[in-house]
Each structure stands twice: as C-alpha cells, then as structure tokens.
N, C-alpha and C positions, 0 to 999 in steps of 0.2 A: 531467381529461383527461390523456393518456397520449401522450407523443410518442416516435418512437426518430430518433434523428438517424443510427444505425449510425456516429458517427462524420464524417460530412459534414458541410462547414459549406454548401452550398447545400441538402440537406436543414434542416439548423436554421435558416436565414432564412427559409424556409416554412413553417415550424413555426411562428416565431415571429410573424411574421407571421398566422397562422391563430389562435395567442391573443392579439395585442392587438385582433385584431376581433372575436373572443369576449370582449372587453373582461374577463378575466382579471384575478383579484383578487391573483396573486402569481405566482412561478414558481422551480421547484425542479429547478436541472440537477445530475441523476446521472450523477456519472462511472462508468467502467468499472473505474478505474487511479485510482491516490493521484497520479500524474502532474499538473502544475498544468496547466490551459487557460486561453486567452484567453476573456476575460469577454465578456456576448453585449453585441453592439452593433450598426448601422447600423438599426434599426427605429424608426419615429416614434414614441414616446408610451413607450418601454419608457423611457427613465430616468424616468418617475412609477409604473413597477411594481414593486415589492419582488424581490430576485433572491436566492436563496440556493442558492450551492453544496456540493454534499453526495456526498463521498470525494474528488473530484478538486477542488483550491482553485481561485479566477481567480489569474490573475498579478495583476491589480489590488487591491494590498493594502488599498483602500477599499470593495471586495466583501465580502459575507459568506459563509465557508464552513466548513464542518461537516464537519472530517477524523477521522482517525484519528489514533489519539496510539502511531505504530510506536516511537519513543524508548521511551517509558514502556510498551506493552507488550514488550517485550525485555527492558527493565529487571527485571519482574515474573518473566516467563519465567525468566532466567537467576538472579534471585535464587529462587527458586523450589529450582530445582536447587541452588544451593549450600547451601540453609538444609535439605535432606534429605540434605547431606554428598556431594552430587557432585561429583566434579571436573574427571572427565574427560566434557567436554561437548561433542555434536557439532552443527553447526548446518548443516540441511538448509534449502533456500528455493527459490524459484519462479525465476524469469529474471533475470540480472544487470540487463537494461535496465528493468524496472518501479523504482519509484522506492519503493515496499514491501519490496521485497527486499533491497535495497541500504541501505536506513535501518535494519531490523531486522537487516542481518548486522553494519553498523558497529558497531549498539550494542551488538549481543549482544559482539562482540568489546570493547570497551571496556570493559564489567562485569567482562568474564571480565578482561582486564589486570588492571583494579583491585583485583583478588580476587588477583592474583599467577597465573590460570590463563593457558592459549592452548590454543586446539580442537586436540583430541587428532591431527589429519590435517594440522594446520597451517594447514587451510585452511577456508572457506567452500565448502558445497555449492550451487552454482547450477543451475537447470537448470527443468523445467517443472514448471507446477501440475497437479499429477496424483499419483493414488496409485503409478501406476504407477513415475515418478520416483521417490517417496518411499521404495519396496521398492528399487529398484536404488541410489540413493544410501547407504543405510543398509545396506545388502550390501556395499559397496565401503568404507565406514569403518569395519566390523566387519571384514573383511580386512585393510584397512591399520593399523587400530590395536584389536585386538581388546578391549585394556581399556576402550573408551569403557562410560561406565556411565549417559548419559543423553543424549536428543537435544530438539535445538530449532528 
C-alpha cells in the first residue's frame, strides 16, 4: 500500500492508522528531503511494527534509516576531478536550506582544501534543483572565472 502524507502530520496519523488496521507487516517512510523527521508515533500497536526510514532519517537515533552517504559521494565527485588533473572546480547545488546541498557543498569544499584547491568563484553555487538553474549558474562561473575546467 502506497500512502502520500504530502507532508502533513494529520494526513500521516490517518494513514497510519489506516495500516495498523490493515494490520501491516512493516512500514517504509520516504522522505522528500535528506532533512531528518520526527519518527512516527501516537498510534496503538505501531511500536510492534518494524519502521524503516528511507532518505529522510527519524531524529530518533534508535530508528532505522536508509540515507544517502552526501559526505562520501562529494568526496568521490571531487576526487574524481582531481585524479583527471582538474583544478579548477566549480560546485553548483540545489537550495541552501535542503540539508543535501549544504553537506555535499561542505565536503566538496573540504576535499578541494585538502587538495591545497578553493572553487575557482570562491564560492558555492546555491540555488534550485532544476536545469534551468544549472545553465544559468554555470553561465555566471564561466564569466566570473573563465578558467574553471570542471563542475560539481
């Protein structure tokens, strides 16, 4: 069964409610966002059901959840570029407040310190998830620093 909560927690206590009396052999909350949520609760019988969360973690670090490893792929990404001799590396991303964006811009900056580099604009490109973004961000560090020779 297939529930969307859109994000409301009085939609997801109906929800929930509607599978523990479909007496439900597990339940699998997909986030939207890598952003952490509060873990589900006030429902009778839901702590004897297995809960596993998957991209967005609970805040209850005795929950089980199934993220992404934004550290390590940055890490990958930027050594990526340096191990084909780039240096000058730009780092475009989605919205400052997503908590994806903001962990892949630290690290990608972090490697590049390590490496003796810093993003050829000085800066992290924030902004939305969209192509559309990604053509204008990438337009604007080509102007500002026309040597960049790879983006991330």
């Amino acid at each position: 069964m297939l529930c969307d909560t859109r994000g409301d927690s009085i939609r997801e206590q109906h929800h929930l409610r509607n599978l523990m009396d479909r007496r439900v052999d597990g339940i699998i909350v997909a986030g939207r966002r890598t952003d952490p949520r509060p873990p589900l609760t006030g429902i009778t019988g839901l702590e004897t059901v297995p809960v596993v969360h998957a991209l967005s973690p609970s805040t209850d670090p005795g929950d089980m959840s199934v993220v992404t490893d934004d550290k390590g792929g940055a890490e990958l990404a930027a050594e990526h570029r340096l191990a084909t001799g780039r240096t000058r590396i730009a780092h475009i991303t989605g919205p400052e407040h997503h908590a994806a964006a903001r962990d892949r811009a630290r690290h990608t900056v972090a490697h590049l310190e390590q490496a003796g580099l810093a993003l050829p604009t000085g800066r992290v490109h924030f902004g939305e998830w969209s192509e559309a973004w990604g053509r204008r961000a990438a337009d604007a560090v080509l102007r500002t620093a026309p040597d960049t020779d790879a983006f991330f």
